[in-house]
C-alpha positions in Angstrom: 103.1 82.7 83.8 100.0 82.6 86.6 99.0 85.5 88.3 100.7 83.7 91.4 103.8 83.5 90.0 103.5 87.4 88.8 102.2 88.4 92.1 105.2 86.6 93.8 108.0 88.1 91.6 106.5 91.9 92.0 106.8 91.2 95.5 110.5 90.4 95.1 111.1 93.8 93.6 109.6 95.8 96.2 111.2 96.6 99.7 109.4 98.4 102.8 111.2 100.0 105.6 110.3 98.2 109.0 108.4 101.5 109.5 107.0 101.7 106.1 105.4 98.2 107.4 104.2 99.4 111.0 102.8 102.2 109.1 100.5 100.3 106.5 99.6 97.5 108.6 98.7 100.1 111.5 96.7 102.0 108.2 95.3 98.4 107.9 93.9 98.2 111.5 91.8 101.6 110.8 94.4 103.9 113.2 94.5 107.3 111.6 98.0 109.1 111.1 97.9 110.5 115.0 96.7 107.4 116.2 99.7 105.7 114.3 101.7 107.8 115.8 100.9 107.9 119.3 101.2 103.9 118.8 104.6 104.0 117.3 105.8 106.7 119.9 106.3 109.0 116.5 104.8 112.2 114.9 102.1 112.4 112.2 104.1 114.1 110.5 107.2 111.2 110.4 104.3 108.7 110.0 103.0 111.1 106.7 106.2 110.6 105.3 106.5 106.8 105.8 103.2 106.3 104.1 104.3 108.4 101.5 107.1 106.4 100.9 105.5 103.1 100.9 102.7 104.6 98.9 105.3 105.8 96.0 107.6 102.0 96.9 104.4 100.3 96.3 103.2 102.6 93.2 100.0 103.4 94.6 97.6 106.5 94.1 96.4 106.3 97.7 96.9 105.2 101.1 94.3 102.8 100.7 95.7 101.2 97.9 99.0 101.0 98.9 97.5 98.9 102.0 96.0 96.9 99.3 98.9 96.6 97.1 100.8 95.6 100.2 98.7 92.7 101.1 98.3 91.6 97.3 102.4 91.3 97.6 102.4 89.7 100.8 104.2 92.5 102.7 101.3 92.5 105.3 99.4 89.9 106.3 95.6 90.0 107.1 96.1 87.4 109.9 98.5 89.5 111.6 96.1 92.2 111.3 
């Protein structure tokens, strides 16, 4: 099996909340937590806990990677960014 193919069904597996999205691909962009949630008309605190739960969804150690992890499965897209 390619790395493609692995990549592709990992992806599969894992599901983000549309928040959980907006979050990361917000992360992506640079905003910081208060920024993200001036932008999604939300707290930081609500906006700590969505990239908490896309960090554990994802199985990543950091926010960083889980943005990473995210656009390695195709969740977020660096075009859209």
């Amino acid at each position: 099996m390619s790395r493609t193919q692995d990549r592709d069904e990992a992806a599969e597996d894992i599901v983000l909340s549309p928040r959980e999205r907006q979050c990361l691909e917000l992360l992506a962009r640079g905003y910081r937590n208060e920024a993200i949630a001036r932008e999604l008309a939300i707290s930081s605190v609500t906006v700590e806990k969505h990239l908490a739960n896309a960090r554990e969804r994802l199985g990543a150690a950091t926010r960083e990677n889980a943005v990473a992890r995210a656009i390695q499965a195709g969740l977020i897209r660096l075009e859209d960014l």
